[in-house]
C-alpha positions in Angstrom: -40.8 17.8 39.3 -38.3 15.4 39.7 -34.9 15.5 41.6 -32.2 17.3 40.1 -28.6 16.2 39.5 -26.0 18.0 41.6 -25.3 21.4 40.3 -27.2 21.1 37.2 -30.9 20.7 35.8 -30.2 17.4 34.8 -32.5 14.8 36.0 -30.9 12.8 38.4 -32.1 9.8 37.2 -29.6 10.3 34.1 -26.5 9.4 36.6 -28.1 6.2 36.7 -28.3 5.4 32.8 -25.0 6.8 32.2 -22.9 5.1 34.7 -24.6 2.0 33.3 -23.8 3.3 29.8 -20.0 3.4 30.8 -20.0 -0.1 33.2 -21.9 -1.6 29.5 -19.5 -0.7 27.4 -16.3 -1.2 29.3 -17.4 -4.8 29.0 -18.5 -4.8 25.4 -15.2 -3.2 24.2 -13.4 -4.8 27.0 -13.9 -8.2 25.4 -13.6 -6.7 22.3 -9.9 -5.0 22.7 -8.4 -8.8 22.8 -11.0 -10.4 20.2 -8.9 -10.6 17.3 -5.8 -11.1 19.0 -7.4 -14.1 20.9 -8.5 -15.5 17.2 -4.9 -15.3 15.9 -3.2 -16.5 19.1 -5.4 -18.4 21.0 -7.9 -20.0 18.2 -4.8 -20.0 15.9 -6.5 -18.5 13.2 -5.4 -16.6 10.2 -5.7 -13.0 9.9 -7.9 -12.6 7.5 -10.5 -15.6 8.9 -9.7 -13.2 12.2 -10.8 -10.1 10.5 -14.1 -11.8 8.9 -15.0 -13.3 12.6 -14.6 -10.1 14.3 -16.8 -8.4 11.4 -19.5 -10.4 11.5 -19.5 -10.6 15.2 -19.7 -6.9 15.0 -22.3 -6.8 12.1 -25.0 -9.2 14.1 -24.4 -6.5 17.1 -25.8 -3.9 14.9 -28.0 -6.0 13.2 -30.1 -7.1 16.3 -30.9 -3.7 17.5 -34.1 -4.0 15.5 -35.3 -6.8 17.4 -34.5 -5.1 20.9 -36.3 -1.7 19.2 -39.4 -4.0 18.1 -39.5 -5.6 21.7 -39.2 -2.2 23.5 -41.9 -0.2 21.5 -44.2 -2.9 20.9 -44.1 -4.8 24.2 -42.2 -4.7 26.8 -41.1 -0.7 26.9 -37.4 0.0 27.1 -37.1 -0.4 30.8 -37.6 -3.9 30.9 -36.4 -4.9 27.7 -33.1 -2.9 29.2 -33.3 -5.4 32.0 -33.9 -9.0 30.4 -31.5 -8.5 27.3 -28.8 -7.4 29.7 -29.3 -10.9 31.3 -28.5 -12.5 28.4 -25.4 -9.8 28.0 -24.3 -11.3 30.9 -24.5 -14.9 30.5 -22.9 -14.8 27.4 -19.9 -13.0 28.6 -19.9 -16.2 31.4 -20.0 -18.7 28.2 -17.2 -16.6 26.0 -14.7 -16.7 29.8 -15.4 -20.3 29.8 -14.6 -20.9 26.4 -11.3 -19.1 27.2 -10.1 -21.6 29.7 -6.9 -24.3 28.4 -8.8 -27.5 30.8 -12.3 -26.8 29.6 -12.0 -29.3 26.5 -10.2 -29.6 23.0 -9.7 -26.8 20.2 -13.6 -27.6 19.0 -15.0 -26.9 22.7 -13.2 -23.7 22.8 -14.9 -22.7 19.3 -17.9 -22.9 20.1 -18.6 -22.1 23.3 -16.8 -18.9 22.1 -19.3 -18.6 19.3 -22.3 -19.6 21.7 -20.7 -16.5 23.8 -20.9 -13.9 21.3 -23.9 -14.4 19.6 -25.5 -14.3 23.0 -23.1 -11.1 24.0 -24.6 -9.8 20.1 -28.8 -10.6 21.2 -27.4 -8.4 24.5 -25.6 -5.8 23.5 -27.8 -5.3 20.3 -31.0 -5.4 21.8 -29.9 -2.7 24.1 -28.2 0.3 22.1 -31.1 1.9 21.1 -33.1 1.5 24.0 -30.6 2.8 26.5 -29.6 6.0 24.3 -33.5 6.4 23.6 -34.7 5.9 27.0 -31.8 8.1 28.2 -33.5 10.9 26.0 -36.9 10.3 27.7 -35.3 11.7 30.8 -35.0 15.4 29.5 -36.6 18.1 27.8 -36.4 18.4 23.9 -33.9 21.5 24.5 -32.0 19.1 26.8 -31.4 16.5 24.1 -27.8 17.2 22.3 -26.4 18.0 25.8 -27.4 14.2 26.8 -26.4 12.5 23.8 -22.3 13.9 23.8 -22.8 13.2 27.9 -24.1 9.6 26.4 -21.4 9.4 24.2 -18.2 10.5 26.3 -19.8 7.8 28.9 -19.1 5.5 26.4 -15.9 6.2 25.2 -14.4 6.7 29.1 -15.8 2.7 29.6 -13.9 2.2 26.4 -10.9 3.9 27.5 -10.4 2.1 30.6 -11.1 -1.2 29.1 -8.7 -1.1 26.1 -6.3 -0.1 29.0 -7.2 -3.0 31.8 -7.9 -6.3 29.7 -5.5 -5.9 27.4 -2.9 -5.9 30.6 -5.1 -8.6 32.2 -4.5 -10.8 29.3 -0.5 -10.1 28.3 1.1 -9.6 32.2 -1.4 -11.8 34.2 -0.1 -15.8 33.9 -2.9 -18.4 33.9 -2.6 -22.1 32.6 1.2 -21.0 31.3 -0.1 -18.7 29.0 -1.7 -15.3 28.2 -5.0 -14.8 30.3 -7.7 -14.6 28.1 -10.3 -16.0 30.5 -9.6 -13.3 32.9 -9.8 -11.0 29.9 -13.0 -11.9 29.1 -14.2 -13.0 33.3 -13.9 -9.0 33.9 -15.8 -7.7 31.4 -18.6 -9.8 32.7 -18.2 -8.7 35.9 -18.7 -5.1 34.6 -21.6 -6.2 32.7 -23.7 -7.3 36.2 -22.7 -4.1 38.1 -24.1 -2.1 34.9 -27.8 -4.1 35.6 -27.3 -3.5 38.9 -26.7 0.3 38.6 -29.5 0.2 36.1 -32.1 -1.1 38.4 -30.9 1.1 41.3 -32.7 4.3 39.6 -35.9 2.2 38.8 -37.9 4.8 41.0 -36.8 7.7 39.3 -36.9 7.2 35.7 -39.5 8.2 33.6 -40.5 5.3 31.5 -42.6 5.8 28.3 -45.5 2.6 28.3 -45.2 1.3 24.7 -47.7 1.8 22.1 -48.6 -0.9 20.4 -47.0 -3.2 17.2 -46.0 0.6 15.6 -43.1 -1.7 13.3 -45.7 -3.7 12.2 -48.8 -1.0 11.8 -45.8 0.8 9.9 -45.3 -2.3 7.6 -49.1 -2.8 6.9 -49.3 1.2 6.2 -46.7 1.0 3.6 -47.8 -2.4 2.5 -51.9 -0.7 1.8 -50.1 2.6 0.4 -48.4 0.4 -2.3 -51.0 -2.2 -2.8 -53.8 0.9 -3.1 -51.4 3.1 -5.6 -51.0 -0.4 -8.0 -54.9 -0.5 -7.9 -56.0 3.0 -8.7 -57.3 4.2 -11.8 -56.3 7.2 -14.1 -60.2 8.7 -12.8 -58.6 8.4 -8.9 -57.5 11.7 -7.6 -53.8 12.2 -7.5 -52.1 12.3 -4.3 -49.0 14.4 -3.5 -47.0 11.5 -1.5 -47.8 7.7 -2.8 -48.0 7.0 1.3 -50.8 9.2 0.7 -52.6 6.5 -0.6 -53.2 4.8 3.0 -55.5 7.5 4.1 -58.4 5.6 3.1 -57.4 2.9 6.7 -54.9 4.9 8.3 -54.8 8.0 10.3 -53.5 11.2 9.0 -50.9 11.4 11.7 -49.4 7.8 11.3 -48.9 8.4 7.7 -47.2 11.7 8.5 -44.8 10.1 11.1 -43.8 7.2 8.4 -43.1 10.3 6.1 -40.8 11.5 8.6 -39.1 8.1 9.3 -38.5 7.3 5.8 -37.0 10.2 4.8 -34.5 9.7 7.4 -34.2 6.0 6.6 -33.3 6.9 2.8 -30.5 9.5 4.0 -29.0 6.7 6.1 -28.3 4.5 2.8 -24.8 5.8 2.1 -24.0 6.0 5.5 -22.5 2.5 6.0 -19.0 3.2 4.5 -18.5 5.4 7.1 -18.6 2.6 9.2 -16.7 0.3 7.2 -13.5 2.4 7.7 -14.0 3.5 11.6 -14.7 0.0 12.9 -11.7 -1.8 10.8 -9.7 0.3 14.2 -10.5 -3.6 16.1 -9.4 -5.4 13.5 -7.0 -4.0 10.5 -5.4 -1.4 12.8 -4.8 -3.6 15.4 -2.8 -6.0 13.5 -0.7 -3.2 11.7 -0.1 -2.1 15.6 1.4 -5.4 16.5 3.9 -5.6 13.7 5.1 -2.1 14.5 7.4 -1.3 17.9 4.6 -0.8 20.5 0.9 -0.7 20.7 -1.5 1.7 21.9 -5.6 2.6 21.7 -5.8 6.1 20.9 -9.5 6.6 19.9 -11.7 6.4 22.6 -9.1 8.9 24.8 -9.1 11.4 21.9 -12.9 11.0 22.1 -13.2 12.3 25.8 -10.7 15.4 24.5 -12.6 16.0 21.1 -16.1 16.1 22.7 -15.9 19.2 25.0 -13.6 21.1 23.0 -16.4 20.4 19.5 -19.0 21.4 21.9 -17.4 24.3 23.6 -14.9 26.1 21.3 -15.2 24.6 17.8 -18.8 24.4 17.0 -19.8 27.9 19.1 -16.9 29.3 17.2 -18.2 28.2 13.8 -20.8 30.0 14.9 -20.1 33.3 15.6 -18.5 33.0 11.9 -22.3 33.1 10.6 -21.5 29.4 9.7 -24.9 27.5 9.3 -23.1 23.8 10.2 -26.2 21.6 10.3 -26.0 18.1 11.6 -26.0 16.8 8.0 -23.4 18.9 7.1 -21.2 17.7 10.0 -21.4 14.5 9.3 -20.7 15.0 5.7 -16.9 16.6 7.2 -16.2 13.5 9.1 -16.8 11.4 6.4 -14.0 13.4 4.6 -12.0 13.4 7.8 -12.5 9.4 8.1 -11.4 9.2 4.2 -7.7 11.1 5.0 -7.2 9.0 7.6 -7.4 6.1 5.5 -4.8 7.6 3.3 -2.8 8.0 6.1 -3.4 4.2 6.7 -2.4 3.3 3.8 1.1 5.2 3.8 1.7 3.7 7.4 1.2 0.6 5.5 3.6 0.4 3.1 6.5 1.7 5.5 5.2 -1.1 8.1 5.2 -4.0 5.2 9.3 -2.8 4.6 10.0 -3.7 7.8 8.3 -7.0 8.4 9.2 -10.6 7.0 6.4 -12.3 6.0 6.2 -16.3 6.7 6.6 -18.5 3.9 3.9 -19.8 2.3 2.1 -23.4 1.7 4.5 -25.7 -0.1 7.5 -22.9 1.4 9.9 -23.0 3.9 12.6 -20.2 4.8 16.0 -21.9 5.2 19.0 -20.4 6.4 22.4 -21.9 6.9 24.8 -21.7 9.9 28.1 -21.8 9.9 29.8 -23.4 13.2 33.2 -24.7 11.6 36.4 -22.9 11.7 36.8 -22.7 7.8 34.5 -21.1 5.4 31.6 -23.6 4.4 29.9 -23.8 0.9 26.9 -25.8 0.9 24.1 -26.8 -2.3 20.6 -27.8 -1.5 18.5 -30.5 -3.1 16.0 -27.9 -4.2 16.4 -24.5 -5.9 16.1 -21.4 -4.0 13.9 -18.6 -5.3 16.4 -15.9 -2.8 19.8 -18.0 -3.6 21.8 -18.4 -0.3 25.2 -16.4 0.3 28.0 -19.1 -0.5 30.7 -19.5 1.0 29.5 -19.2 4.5 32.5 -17.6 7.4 33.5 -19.2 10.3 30.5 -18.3 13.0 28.6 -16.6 10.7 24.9 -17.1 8.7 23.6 -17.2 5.5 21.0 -15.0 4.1 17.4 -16.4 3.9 16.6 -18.1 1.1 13.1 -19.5 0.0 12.8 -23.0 -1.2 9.8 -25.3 -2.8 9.0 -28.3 -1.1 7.9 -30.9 -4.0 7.5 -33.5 -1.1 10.7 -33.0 0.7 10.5 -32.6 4.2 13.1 -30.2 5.5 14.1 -30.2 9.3 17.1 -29.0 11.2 19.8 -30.9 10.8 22.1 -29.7 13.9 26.1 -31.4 14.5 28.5 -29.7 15.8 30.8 -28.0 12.9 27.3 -27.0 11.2 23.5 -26.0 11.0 20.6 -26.2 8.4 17.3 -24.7 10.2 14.3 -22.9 9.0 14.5 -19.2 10.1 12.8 -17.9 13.2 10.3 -15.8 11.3 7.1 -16.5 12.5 5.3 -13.5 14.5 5.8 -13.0 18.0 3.1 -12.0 19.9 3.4 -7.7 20.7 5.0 -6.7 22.6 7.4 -9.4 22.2 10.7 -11.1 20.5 11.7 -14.5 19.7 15.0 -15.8 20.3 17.0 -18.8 20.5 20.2 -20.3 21.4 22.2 -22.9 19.4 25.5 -24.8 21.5 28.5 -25.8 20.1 29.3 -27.7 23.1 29.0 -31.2 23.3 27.1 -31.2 27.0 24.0 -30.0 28.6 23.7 -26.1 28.9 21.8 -23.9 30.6 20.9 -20.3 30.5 18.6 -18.2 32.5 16.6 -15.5 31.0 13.1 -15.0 31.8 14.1 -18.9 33.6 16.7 -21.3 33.2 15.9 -23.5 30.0 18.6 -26.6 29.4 19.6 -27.6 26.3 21.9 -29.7 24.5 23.1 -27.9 20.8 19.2 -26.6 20.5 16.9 -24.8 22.6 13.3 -24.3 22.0 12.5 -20.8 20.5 11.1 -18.6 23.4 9.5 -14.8 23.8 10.7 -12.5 25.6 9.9 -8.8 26.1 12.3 -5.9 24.2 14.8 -4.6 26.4 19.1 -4.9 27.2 19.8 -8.1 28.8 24.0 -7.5 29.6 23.9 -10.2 32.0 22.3 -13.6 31.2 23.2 -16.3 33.2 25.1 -19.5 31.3 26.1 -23.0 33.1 27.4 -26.3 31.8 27.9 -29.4 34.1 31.8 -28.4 34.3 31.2 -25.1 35.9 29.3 -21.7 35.5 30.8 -19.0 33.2 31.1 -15.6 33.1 27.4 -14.2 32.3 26.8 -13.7 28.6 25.8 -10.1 27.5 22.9 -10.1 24.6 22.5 -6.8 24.4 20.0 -4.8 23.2 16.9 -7.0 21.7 14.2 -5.0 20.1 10.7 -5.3 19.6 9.2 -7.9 17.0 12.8 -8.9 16.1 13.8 -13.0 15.7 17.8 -13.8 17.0 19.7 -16.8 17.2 22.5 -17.0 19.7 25.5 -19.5 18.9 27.2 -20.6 22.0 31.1 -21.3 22.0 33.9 -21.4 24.5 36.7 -19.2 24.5 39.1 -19.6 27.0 37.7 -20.5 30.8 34.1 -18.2 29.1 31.1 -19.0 27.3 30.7 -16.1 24.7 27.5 -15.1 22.6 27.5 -14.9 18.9 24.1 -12.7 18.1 22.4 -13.1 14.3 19.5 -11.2 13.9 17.3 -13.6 11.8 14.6 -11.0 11.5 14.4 -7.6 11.8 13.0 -5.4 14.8 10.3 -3.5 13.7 12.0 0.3 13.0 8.2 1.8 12.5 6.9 3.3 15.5 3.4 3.5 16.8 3.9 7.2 16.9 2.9 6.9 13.5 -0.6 5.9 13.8 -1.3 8.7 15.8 -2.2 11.2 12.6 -4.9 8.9 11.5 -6.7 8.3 14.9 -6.3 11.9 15.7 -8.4 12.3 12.2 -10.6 9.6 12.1 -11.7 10.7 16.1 -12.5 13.4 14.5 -14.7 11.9 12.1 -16.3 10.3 14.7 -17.2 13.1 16.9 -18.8 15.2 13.8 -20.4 12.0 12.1 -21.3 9.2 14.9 -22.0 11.7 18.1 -24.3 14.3 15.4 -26.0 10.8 14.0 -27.3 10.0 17.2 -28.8 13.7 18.2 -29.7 14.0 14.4 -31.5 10.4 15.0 -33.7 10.9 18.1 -34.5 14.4 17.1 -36.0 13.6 13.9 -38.1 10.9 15.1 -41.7 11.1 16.3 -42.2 9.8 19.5 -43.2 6.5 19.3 -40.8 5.5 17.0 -37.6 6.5 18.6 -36.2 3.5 19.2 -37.1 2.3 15.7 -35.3 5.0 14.5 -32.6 4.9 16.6 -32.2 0.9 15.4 -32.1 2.2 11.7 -29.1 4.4 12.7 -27.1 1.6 14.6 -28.2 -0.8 11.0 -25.7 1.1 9.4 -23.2 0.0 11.5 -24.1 -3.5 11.0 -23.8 -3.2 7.1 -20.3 -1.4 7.2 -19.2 -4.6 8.7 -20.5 -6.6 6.1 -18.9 -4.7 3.6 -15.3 -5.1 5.5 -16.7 -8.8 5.8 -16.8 -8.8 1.8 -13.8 -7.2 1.1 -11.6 -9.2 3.9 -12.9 -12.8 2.3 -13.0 -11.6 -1.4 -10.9 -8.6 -2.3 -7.7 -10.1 -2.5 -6.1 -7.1 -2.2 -2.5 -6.1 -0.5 -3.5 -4.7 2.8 -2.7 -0.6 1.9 -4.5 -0.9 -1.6 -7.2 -2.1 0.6 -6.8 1.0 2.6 -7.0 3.2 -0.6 -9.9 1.6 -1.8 -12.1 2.3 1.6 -10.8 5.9 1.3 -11.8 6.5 -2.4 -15.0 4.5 -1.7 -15.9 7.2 1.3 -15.4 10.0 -0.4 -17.3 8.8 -3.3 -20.2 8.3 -1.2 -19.8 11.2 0.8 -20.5 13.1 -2.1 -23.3 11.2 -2.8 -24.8 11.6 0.9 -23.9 15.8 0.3 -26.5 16.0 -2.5 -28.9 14.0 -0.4 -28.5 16.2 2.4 -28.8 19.1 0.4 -32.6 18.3 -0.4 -33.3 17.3 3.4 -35.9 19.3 5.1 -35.5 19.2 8.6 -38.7 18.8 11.2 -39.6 18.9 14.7 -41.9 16.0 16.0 -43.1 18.2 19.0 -44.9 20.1 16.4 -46.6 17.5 14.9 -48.1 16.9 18.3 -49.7 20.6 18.2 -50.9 20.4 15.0 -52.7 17.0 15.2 -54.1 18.1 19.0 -55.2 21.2 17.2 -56.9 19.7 14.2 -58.8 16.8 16.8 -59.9 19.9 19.0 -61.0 21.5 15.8 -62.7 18.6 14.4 -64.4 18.2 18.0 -65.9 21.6 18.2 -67.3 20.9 14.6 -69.3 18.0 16.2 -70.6 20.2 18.9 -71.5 23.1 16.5 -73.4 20.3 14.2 -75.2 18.6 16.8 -76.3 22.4 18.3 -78.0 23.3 15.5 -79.4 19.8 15.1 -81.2 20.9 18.4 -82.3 24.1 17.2 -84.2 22.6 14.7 -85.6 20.2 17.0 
């Protein structure tokens, strides 16, 4: 008997594989917490090419954990497989740190070694998932097996948890090269990545590791290949068969065909099952942009995951119980595909409060013009082109025009900046969260400088800067005659745009404020509905999946199974991948659409369920020992009476 974890009858080899589990994906979802915003802000790409990147990163990590199952069953076992893909985990976190890194060549280096990175980070991460969760079930009893797996899963989401919490802050407040540090972001991750292999390999001695048995993906491929090819060629004459993989009997074993039964039928329920992830994983991408247009950001799901686990395990599900509720594992994940769907809805409402609040840049062709007035008198002014917004004429002394949008049919509009008056295209463009812009224009005729985050000098025009929300009542100003008395900006908020006019009054330097854009009035508090629900969703759909997956699988093919369950994840993505490039759509009609969508196939997966006849692979074990000892004393009893007669 093995050793036995502290205080329980766990083995104590699974302290090993869960550890690893957490150090794993604390780098996987490390990296991935500043993915998109590294796209839009680093890569400087648009967020909808940011969005489609980020999918189909996340589709070819659930896409190649059919090559890592293939590998572990058929070759290697999952121990070692574990062991080599997790070195090529590693060195593509290396190759995504140095892509991240200002020096290391232009724009088109940075690309690609950040694509090189991920695609090796996909190979890694991919070919591990369903070896890790199915060699983490080798370790226990059958009885043991949904205790592991929300273990498993709360391993993952506390790695998650402290990630989204650590690069996120490595990235924003740590300095390197003058900007955010995304190579940090990414160079700690990695680190986490080679202390997971080396935790792994520390409990080498005490797991138990299942040898694997042969091609079984491709002797499954050939069985269903002969079934087919056999049913095509049969005759009326043929005797029918109940199953048409009854058909293979005639080269296959009884037993095989029986286990490909068992697969299959599982492998058809997991069809619908993609939409679910469609929604749940657009939390990286979708969400976190609606996050960083509203007045803070947070990551709520993985810490709700932690809470929800024990408390669905411990109070709701033994509660259901008692009611005389029969909640099978289908039928829980049929509820979180409903809870996943009302989140969405709540997504969507978030949405369109979020889109009131937020200027969008002008378009191709477009510029946003707005017009300051820095004379004494009023000031009425007419553009060369037409304005689709008109601009508020005539103009106060020291004060600013609306925002108006003009076509530019080959005129080239710049700011035009004198001392009695200003033409300059509006500070709207996003800052990056948690931030503000701002920017100060002087109406005195010398070098200024003011100090706010540090002293900038400036003569009429500064550069537009960030800077984080927050009062600022005393701001430093200084001109080459003398300092004056500190200027008081008051309160700036969060995602806001200002423009500060400079002018002497008396022996002072004084602050005119125009807010050019408007602070984002939406709080974060808002999201918190829909990641309460769609946590909840997860626990009941994702964490059930995974028990439901392994425990309907024979033994040999858990890991095949288990790579059939994370393919679903892999096709949600493409479908956000579709959507995102094609759909067109204004982001909370998008929202709507993935709801309706989910519910429409949850229904769908309901009937399906409703049909499904559940198993237990241990028997099948019985039954084919039993029918081989049977079949074995018929042998003996024929050749006994062959040597009677003798």
């Amino acid at each position: 008997m093995g050793k036995k974890l502290c205080g329980t009858n766990y083995p104590l080899s699974i302290a090993f594989i869960v550890v690893n589990e957490f150090c794993e994906r604390f780098s996987y979802y490390g990296m991935r917490a500043v993915l998109t915003l590294y796209f839009v802000n680093y890569l400087h790409w648009d967020r909808d090419l940011s969005t489609a990147i980020y999918h189909a990163f996340t589709s070819l990590c659930y896409f190649t954990p059919v090559l890592g199952a293939l590998i572990a069953d058929s070759w290697l076992g999952k121990f070692k497989t574990i062991i080599y893909l997790s070195i090529v985990y590693v060195i593509g976190h290396v190759v995504k740190s140095v892509g991240a890194i200002p020096t290391v060549g232009d724009t088109s280096m940075h690309i690609a070694l950040s694509m090189v990175g991920l695609i090796l980070i996909a190979f890694g991460t991919g070919g591990i998932k369903p070896c890790v969760a199915a060699f983490g079930g080798d370790q226990f009893e059958p009885e043991q097996t949904r205790k592991f797996f929300s273990i498993f899963y709360m391993a993952i989401n506390a790695g998650s948890v402290l990630s989204m919490i650590v690069t996120p802050i490595l990235r924003g407040d740590v300095k390197c090269f003058g900007d955010d540090c995304y190579a940090l972001a990414f160079g700690v991750p990695a680190v986490l990545m080679v202390a997971a292999l080396v935790v792994f390999i520390s409990g080498s001695g005490m797991y138990k590791k299942v040898p694997p048995e042969g091609n079984i993906l491709m002797d499954v491929c050939k069985c269903i290949g002969f079934a087919i090819k056999n049913r095509f060629r049969s005759s009326k004459h043929d005797v029918k068969r109940k199953h048409w993989l009854d058909w293979a009997e005639e080269k296959y074993s009884k037993r095989l065909i029986q286990e490909i039964k068992m697969v299959l039928r599982v492998l058809t329920l997991y069809l619908p099952l993609p939409m679910f992830w469609a929604l749940f994983d657009q939390q990286g991408s979708r969400w976190t942009l609606q996050a960083t247009r509203m007045n803070m950001a947070m990551m709520l799901n993985a810490l709700l995951i932690l809470i929800f686990v024990p408390i669905f395990d411990f109070i709701i599900y033994p509660l259901v119980g008692l009611c005389r509720v029969n909640i099978t594992p289908l039928r829980k994940m049929a509820c979180g595909m409903i809870f996943a769907a009302i989140a969405f809805g709540l997504a969507a409402f978030v949405e369109i409060n979020v889109v009131k609040s937020v200027v969008e840049p002008a378009g191709p062709g477009e510029s946003l013009v707005q017009v300051y007035n820095l004379m004494e008198g009023d000031l009425s002014l007419s553009l060369p082109v037409p304005a689709s917004d008109p601009l508020k004429m005539p103009i106060s002394s020291f004060q600013v025009s609306g925002q108006g949008l003009i076509v530019l049919k080959g005129l080239f509009v710049h700011c035009l900046c004198f001392c009695f008056s200003c033409i300059r295209p509006s500070l709207c463009s996003v800052s990056k969260p948690p931030n503000l812009c701002y920017s100060f224009i002087s109406t005195l005729p010398e070098n200024t400088s003011v100090m706010t985050k540090w002293w900038q000098t400036f003569i009429y025009l500064s550069h537009i800067h960030q800077l984080f929300p927050g009062r600022y009542p005393s701001v430093k100003c200084e001109a080459p005659t003398g300092v004056f008395s500190n200027l008081d900006l008051g309160l700036l908020d969060f995602g806001a745009s200002y423009t500060f006019i400079l002018k002497k009054e008396g022996e002072n330097i004084v602050a005119a404020r125009f807010e050019d854009v408007m602070a984002n009035n939406v709080n974060i508090a808002w999201q918190i509905p829909q990641y309460v629900l769609i946590t909840v969703g997860e626990v009941m759909f994702s964490v059930t999946g995974l028990e439901f997956s392994y425990s309907q699988a024979p033994a040999n093919m858990k890991s095949v199974l288990q790579a059939g369950w994370l393919l679903t994840v892999a096709f949600g993505n493409v479908i956000v991948l579709i959507v995102a490039e094609g759909g067109g759509l204004e982001q909370w009609a998008e929202f709507v659409l993935f709801a309706c969508l989910l519910v429409a196939v949850c229904i769908i997966f309901s009937i399906m369920a409703y049909f499904y006849t559940y198993v237990d692979p241990s028997q099948l074990d019985k039954l084919y020992q039993q029918d081989a000892a049977k079949g074995e004393s018929e042998d003996e009893l024929k050749m006994t009476e062959k040597m009677t007669k003798l």
